[in-house]
N, C-alpha and C positions, 0 to 999 in steps of 0.2 A: 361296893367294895373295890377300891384298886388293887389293880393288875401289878403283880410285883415288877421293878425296874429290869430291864433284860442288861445282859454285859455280852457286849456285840466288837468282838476285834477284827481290825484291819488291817491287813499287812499289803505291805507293797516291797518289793526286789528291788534295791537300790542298783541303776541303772544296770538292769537285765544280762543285756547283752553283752557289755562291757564286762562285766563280771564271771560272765560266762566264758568268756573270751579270754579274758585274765587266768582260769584254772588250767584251760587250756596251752597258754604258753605266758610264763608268769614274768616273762623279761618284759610285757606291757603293762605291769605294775606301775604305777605313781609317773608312766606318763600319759601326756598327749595324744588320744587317736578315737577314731569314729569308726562306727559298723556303720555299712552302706555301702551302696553304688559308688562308681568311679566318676570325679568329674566332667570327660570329656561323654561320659555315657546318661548327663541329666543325672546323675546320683542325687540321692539325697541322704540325709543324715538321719539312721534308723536311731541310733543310740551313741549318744559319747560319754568319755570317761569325765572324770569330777573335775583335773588338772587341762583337760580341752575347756569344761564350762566354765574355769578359771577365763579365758580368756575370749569367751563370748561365744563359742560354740555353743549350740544347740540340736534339739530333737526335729526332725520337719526342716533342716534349714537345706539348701541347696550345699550339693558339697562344694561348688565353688569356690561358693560365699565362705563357707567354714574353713578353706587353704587360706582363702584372704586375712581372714580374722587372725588365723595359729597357722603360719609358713611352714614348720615341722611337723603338722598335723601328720599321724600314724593312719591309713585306710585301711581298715580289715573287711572284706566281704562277706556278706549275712550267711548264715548257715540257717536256715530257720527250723528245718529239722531237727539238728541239735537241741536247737533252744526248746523246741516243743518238748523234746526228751526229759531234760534237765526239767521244766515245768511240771511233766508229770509227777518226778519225784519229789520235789517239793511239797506237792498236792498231796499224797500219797502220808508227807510228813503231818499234814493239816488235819486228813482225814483218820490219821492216829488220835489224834485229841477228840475231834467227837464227829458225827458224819451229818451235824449242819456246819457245810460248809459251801459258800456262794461264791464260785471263781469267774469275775467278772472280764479277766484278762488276761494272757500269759503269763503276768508277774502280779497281778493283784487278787486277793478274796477275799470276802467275808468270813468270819467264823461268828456262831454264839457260843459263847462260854455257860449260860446262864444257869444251866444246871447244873455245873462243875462247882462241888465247894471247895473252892480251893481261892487264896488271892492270883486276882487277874496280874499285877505286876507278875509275879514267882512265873506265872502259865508264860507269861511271853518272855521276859529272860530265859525262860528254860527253850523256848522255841526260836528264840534267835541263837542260842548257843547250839541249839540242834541241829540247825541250818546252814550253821557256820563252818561248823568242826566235821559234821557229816559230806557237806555239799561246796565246803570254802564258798559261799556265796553271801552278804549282807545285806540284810530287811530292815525295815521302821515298821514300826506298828503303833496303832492309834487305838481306844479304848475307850466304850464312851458307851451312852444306854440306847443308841440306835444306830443304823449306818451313815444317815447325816453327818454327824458331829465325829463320828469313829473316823473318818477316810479325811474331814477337814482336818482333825487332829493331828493322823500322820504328814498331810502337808505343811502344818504350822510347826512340829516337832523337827521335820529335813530340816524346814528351812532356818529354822533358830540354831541346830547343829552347825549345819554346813558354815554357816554365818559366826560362829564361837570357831569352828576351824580356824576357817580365812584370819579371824581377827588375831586367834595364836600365832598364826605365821609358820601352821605345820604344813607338813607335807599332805598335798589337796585329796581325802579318801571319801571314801563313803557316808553319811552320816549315820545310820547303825542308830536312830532315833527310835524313844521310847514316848509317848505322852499321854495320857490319862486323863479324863475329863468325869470328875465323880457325877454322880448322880442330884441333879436338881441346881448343875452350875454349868448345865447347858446355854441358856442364853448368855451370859454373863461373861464364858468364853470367847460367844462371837459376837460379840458384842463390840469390838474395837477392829477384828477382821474388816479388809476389802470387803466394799459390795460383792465385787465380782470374782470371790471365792465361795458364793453361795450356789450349788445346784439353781440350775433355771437361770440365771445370769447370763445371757450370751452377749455378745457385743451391742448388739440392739437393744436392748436392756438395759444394759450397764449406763448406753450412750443418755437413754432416757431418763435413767438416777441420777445423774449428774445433771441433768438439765434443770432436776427439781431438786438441788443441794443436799441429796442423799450418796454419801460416800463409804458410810460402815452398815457391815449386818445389822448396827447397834440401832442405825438410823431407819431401817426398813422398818424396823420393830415396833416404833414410834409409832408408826402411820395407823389408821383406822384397817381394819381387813375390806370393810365397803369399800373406800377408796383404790387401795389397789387392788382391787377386783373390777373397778370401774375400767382404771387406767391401763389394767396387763392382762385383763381377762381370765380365766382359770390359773393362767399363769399368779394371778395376783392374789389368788388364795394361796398357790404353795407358798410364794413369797411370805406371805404373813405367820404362816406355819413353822415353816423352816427358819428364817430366821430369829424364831423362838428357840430354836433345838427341838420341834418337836418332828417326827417322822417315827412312823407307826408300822412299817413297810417290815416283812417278815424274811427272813431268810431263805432266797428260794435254792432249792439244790437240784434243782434241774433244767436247762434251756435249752429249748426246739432249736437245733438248726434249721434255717429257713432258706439257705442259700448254700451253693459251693460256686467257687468263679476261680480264675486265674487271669491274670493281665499283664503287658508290659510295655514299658513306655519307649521308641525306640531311639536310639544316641542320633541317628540320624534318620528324617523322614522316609519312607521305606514305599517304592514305587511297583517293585516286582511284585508280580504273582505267586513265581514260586515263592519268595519267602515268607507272604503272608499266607501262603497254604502249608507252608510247614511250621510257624507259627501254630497255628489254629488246628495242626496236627497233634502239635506239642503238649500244647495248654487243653486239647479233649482228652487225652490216654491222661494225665495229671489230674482232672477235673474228676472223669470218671475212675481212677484208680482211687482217689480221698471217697467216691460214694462208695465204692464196695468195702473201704477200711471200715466206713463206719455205718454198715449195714443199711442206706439207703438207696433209693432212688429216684429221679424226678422225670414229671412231665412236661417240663417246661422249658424251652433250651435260650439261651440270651445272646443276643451279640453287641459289645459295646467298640464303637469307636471314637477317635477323637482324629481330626482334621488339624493340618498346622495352623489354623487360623483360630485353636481350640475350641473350634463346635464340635460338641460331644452328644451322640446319638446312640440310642439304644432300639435293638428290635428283638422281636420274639415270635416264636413258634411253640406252639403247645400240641404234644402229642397224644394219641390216643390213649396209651399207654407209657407207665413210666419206663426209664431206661436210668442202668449202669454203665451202659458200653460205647467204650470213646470213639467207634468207627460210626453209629448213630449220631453221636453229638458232634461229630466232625462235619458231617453230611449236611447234616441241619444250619451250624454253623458257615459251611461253605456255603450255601443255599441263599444262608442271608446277608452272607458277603456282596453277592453278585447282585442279589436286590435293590442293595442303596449303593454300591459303590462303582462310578464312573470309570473306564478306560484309562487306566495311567496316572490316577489320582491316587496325591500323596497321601500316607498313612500317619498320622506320628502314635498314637496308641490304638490297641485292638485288644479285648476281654473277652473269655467264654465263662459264662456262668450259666449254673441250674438250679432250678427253684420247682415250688410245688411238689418237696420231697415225703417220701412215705417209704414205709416198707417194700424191698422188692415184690415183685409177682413170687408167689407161693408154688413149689409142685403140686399138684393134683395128690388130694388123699385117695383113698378107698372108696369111702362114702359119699365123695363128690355124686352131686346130681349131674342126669344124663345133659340138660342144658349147661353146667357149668363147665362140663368136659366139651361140647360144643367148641362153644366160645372158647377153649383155653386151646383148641387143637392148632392154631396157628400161634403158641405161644412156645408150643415145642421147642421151635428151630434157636430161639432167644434163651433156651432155658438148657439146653446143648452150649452156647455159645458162653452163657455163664458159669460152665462147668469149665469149658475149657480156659476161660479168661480168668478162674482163681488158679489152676494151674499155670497158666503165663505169671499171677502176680506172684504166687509163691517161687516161682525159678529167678523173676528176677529181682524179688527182694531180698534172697541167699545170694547171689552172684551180680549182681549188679542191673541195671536198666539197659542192657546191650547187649546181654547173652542169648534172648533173645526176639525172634521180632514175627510180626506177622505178613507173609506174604502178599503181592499185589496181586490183589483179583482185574 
């Protein structure tokens, strides 16, 4: 007996930030301007508006390059807090429809509709209208009977919108795209698509389909699944899979974080001490103030560098115990500054991350065995010091991150 077809939607936030940016001061409307860093500080281009990618701006591009392209380009600076905010509520809008929902990115998620009787057009009209009129923000959404073909769809939808704009000669907006792919004209759909619109396609891949006169999903399809499984490896079964439409992959509504880090690239190579110790001050109270928001903490502490000659190295210390608290992760972090890094040598980027995350250490119950209160009697001091450190974060998440600070020992 088959398995009834699932109805699996994908929305994505027509360019996030910029949109975000727009509610907040709406005189950058229908023009010109990028989120990101500033030129002369290595900026890059986090997100730009529809009327910037008119004229060859892009996401990832150097800001430079992007003033070169559009001379009146607008610079707005990232807020990324904000955006996390605004992200939640969206979510929050998603999670009103039904509570499988797989949020892959700031601006992107899965939803399955499947057990909704209702039509899937109606479901997502009414959710871009919801999204719009509640949040002033604009979605696409794709719709299709797996996350495969759902997340291709809403790219093939932007991009036929955006592309019916330009060719009206309107003013350059969002494309607020809708596209639906019924059930059993999965293949058929991608069938005429780019190779290298297919999951598992990376440059390497791509390079190697074209060497063997395969240019559309339509053409992978063709191929024997032995053959490319000879030629791509496991890779060479999904290919044969996917380029069917077929993808079997379930809705997941929960992922591990595995990491917390923070990093920053500097405007100009950075030889002092002191400011790579207040750096590295900076990015542990940030590091460890995101693990206690979201009830973790890790054993494992990281330090990444990068050299101007962009050799980029990483080390670590793994401690006995996990930790919350940014004056450990600093310590650690200075520690293994001074390990790899020479006298007077230039910096250009430096990262603190922690991994190997779990729930904090637990106070002692009642019941605790006489050995487990043992081992936990030198945890005291740590379990004092997390008392006092959710009091510091609540004073200065009401009042700001300077009201107030902890003394030098």
């Amino acid at each position: 007996m088959e398995a009834m077809p699932r109805t699996i939607l994908h929305i994505d936030l027509d360019a996030f930030y910029c949109a975000v940016e727009e509610t907040r001061n709406p005189d950058l409307r229908g023009k010109a301007f990028a989120v990101g860093g500033k030129p002369e500080e290595r900026g890059v281009v986090a997100s730009c508006s529809y009327a910037a990618r008119r004229m060859g701006v892009r996401s990832a591009m150097p800001m430079g390059r992007a003033l070169r392209l559009c001379p009146g380009l607008i610079i707005v600076p990232s807020r990324h807090s904000l955006y996390s905010e605004v992200s939640e509520q969206v979510m929050k809008r998603l999670h009103d429809l039904t509570s499988l929902v797989e949020q892959i990115s700031i601006d992107e998620a899965f939803l399955d509709l499947s057990d909704i009787r209702e039509s899937p057009e109606v479901i997502a009209r009414r959710l871009q209208a919801r999204i719009r009129e509640e949040l002033q923000l604009p979605c696409s959404i794709g719709i299709a009977s797996n996350k495969l073909v759902a997340k291709i769809a809403t790219e093939v939808g932007k991009a036929l919108r955006l592309r019916e704009i330009c060719s009206a000669q309107r003013e350059a907006g969002p494309p607020n795209a809708l596209t639906i792919v019924p059930f059993g004209e999965e293949a058929a759909f991608l069938s005429p698509l780019p190779a290298e619109m297919l999951w598992g396609v990376g440059s390497k891949t791509s390079a190697r389909l074209t060497e063997l006169g395969i240019h559309t999903i339509g053409d992978i399809a063709k191929w024997p699944k032995s053959e490319l499984i000879r030629m791509f490896g496991e890779n060479g079964r999904d290919l044969a899979r996917h380029s069917k439409g077929i993808d079997d992959r379930p809705i997941t509504t929960e992922h591990e974080t595995k990491s917390i880090s923070q990093e920053i690239t500097y405007s100009r190579d950075v030889r002092d001490d002191k400011v790579l110790e207040k750096t590295l001050h900076e990015m542990s109270v940030e590091v460890a103030a995101q693990l206690r928001r979201n009830n973790l903490a890790g054993k494992t502490i990281k330090l990444k560098l990068r050299w101007p000659d962009f050799t980029t190295l990483t080390r670590q210390t793994t401690l006995n115990s996990p930790t919350d608290q940014d004056e450990e992760i600093e310590r650690v972090a200075l520690d293994l500054l001074k390990s790899v890094r020479k006298p007077n040598q230039a910096v250009r980027l430096i990262g603190v991350g922690v991994t190997g995350l779990g729930q904090p250490i637990r106070q002692l119950g009642l019941w605790d065995s006489s050995e487990a209160r043992r081992k936990a009697t030198v945890r005291i001091n740590s379990e004092k010091e997390r008392k006092l450190q959710e009091v510091m974060d609540e004073l200065q998440e009401k009042y700001g991150s300077n009201v107030i600070h902890r003394g030098k020992r």
